[in-house]
N, C-alpha and C positions, 0 to 999 in steps of 0.2 A: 687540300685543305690544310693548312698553317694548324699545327698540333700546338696550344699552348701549355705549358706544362714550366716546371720550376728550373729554374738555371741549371742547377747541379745532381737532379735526377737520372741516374745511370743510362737510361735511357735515353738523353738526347746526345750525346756523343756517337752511338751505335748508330743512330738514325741519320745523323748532320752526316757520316762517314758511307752511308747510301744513300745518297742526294735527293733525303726527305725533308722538307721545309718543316723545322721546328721554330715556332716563335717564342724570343727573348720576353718575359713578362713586362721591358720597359718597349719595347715596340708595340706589346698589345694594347695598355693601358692608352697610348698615344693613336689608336684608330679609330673613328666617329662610328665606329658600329658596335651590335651587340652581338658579341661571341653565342653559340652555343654552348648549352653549360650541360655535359656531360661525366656523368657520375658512373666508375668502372667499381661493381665490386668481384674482389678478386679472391678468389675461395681456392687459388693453385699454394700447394706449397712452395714450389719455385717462383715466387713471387713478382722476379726481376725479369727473370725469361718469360714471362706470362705478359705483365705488363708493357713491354717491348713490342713484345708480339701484336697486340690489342694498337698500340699506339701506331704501329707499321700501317697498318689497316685502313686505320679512317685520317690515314694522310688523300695529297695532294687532289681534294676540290676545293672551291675556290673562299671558302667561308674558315670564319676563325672558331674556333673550338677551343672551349677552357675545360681541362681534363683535370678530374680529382679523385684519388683514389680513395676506396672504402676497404677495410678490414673489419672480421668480426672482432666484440669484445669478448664476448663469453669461451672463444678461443683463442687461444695465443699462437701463433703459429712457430716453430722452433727450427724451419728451414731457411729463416731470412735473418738476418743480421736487424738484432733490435734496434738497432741508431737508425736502419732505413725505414722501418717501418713508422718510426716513432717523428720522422722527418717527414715524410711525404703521403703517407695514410690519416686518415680520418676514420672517428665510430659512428655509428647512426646515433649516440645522442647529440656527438656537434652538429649533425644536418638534419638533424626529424626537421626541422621547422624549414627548410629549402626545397627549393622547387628546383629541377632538372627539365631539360628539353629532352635526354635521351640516357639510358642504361644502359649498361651490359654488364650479365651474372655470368661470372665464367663457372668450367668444371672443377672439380674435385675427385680427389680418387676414394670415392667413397662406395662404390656401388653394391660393395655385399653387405653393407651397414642396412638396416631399417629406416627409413626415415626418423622415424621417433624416438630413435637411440645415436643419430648424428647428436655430437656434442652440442654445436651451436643450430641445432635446431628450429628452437623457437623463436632467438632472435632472427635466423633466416625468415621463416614466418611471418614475422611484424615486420621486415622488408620489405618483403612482396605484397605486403596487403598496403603497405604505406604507397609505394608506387602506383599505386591504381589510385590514389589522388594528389601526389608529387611528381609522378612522372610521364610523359605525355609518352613515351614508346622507350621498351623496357625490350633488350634484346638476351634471350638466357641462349648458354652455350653448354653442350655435353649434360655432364651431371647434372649442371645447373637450369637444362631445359626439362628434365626428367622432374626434376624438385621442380619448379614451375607448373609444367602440366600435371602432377599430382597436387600440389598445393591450391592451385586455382579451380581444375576441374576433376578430381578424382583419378585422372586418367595413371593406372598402375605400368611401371616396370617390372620387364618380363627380363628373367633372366638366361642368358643365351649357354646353349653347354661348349660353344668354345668361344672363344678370343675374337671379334673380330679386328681385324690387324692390317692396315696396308690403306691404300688409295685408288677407291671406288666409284664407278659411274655414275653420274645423277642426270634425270631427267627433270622435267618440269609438268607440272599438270595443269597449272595456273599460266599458261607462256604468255598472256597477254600483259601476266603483273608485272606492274614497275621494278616489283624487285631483283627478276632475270635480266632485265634489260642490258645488253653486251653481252649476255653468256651464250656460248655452242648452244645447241642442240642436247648434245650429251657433255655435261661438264664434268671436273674430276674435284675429289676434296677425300681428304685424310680420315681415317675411323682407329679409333681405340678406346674398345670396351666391350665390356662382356653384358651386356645389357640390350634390350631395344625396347621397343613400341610395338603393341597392336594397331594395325590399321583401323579393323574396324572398331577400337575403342574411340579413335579421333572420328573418324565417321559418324559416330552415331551423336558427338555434341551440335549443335546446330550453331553455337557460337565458336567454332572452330573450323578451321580450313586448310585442308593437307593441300602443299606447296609443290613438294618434289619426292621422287622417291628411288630408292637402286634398286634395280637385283638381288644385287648381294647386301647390302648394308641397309635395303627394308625405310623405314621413314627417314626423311634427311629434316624436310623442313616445316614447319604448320605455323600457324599464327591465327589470333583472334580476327571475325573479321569486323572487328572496330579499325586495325591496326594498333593498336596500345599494348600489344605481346607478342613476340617471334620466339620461335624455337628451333634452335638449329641441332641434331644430334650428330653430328660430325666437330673437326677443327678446319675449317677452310682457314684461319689465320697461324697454321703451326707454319713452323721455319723449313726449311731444307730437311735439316740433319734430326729433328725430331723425332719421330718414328727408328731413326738408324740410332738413338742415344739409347730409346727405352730398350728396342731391343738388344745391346750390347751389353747395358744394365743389367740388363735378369741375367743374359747368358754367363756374366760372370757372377752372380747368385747361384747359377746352377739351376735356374728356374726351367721347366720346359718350356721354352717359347717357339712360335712359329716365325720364320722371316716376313715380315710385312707382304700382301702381297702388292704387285703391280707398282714395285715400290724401286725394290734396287736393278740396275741394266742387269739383265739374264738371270736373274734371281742370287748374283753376285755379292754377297754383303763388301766384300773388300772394295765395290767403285762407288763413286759417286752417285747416292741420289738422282734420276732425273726428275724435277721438280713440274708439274702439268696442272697445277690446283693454285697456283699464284696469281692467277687474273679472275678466279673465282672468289677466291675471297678478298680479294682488290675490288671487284665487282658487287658483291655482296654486300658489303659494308657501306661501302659509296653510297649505293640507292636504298639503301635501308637511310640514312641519316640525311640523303635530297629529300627523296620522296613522301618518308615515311616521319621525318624530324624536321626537318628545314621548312617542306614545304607548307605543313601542318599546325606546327607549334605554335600558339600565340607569342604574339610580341609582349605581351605580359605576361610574365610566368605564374603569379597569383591566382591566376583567372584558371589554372588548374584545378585547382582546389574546391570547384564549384562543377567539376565533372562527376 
């Protein structure tokens, strides 16, 4: 899928240079169809590597996508360079009044925070409650599924007494849903965070539907069963070297950190990454925005707003 996004955004140059189809805004404007109009808000501090990340993703199927990014107001972030932000983000008061075919709330590192004492809180809040009549399928990641499923259904974060760290096995419990379609049997995807889920807290709502789940890393995925919210508790869209940045980060903090597991060749930090979670979150992404956006979305985006 042709990622439309702005000429001089960091991001299309990294992508054009891994032979991902970014579209020029004068080649969009010039095609007899209507793009998908997806809205990313992006809650990382690393703003650039985040947004990169998200855009790798929901490349190459065969539909155009116009991608815009959201930042809070009521936080200023102070990890990104203000010209970028002030170029290519947007605040929910320029879009209250816009309709979206499809979201994505990414994480933040917020987990030992309360909900109700994150900064931009409440505007998060009026986000989420806005998408349930601007947005026809709203995909939250990490933190940002936690904040989701507590914000919509009560469902609390339980906090874990170590790290989880490294890249874990997932199965499926739903294997007939569209949304595994192409995955293994057992797929693999990234974790980092000291947090989870109770099972039987998503169990017991009856408008909610556990997806996948590990072993070791306990819920992976649930969604409404409208389709109108997914929740992923993992990063199926982090890079290579992610996991081998944070942990190098703390180690020179002097942080206690554990090496990622199932992460570096023979528990090595000095080789290379091997990477096994790249056609899951290539996978992921894809049939969430076919299936779950594309195929779904009215051809009139107003007509949202009467769900």
């Amino acid at each position: 899928m042709p990622i439309r996004i702005p000429d001089s955004l960091p991001a299309r140059a990294t992508l054009e240079e891994e032979n991902i189809f970014v579209m020029t805004e004068y080649r969009a404007l010039h095609q007899d169809i209507r793009p998908l109009n997806l809205l990313i808000l992006n809650l990382m501090p690393t703003k650039i590597i985040t947004e990169t990340q998200f855009l790798r993703k929901l490349s190459n199927t065969p539909l155009q996508i116009r991608v815009e990014l959201l930042k809070t107001s009521s936080y200023q972030s102070t990890h990104t360079d203000p010209s970028h932000l002030d170029t290519f983000y947007t605040t929910f008061n320029q879009i209250r009044n816009k309709t979206y075919d499809g979201m994505i709330i990414t994480g933040a590192p917020l987990e030992y925070v309360d909900w109700e004492n994150v900064d931009y809180w409440d505007e998060l809040c009026e986000i989420m409650d806005w998408s349930s009549t601007h947005v026809h399928s709203t995909m939250h990641v990490c933190w940002g599924a936690y904040a989701g499923l507590y914000y919509h259904y009560g469902v609390p974060k339980v906090l874990r007494d170590t790290k989880l760290f490294g890249v874990y096995p997932h199965t499926a419990i739903k294997k007939q849903s569209p949304l595994f379609r192409g995955l293994n049997d057992v797929f693999y995807a990234p974790h980092s965070r000291n947090m989870e889920l109770n099972e039987a807290d998503i169990l017991k709502i009856p408008d909610l539907e556990l997806m996948s789940v590990s072993p070791q890393a306990g819920v992976f995925i649930v969604k409404s069963r409208d389709n109108r919210r997914f929740f992923i508790t993992g990063h199926p869209e982090y890079d290579a070297d992610t996991l081998a940045k944070e942990y190098w980060r703390d180690k020179e903090k002097g942080l206690d950190i554990a090496l990622p597991e199932n992460y570096f060749p023979n528990d090595d930090p000095t080789l290379a990454p091997l990477v096994t979670w790249r056609s899951t979150g290539q996978l992921i992404y894809n049939n969430w925005l076919n299936y779950y956006v594309y195929q779904t979305t009215p051809y009139d985006l107003t007509k949202l707003n009467n769900k």
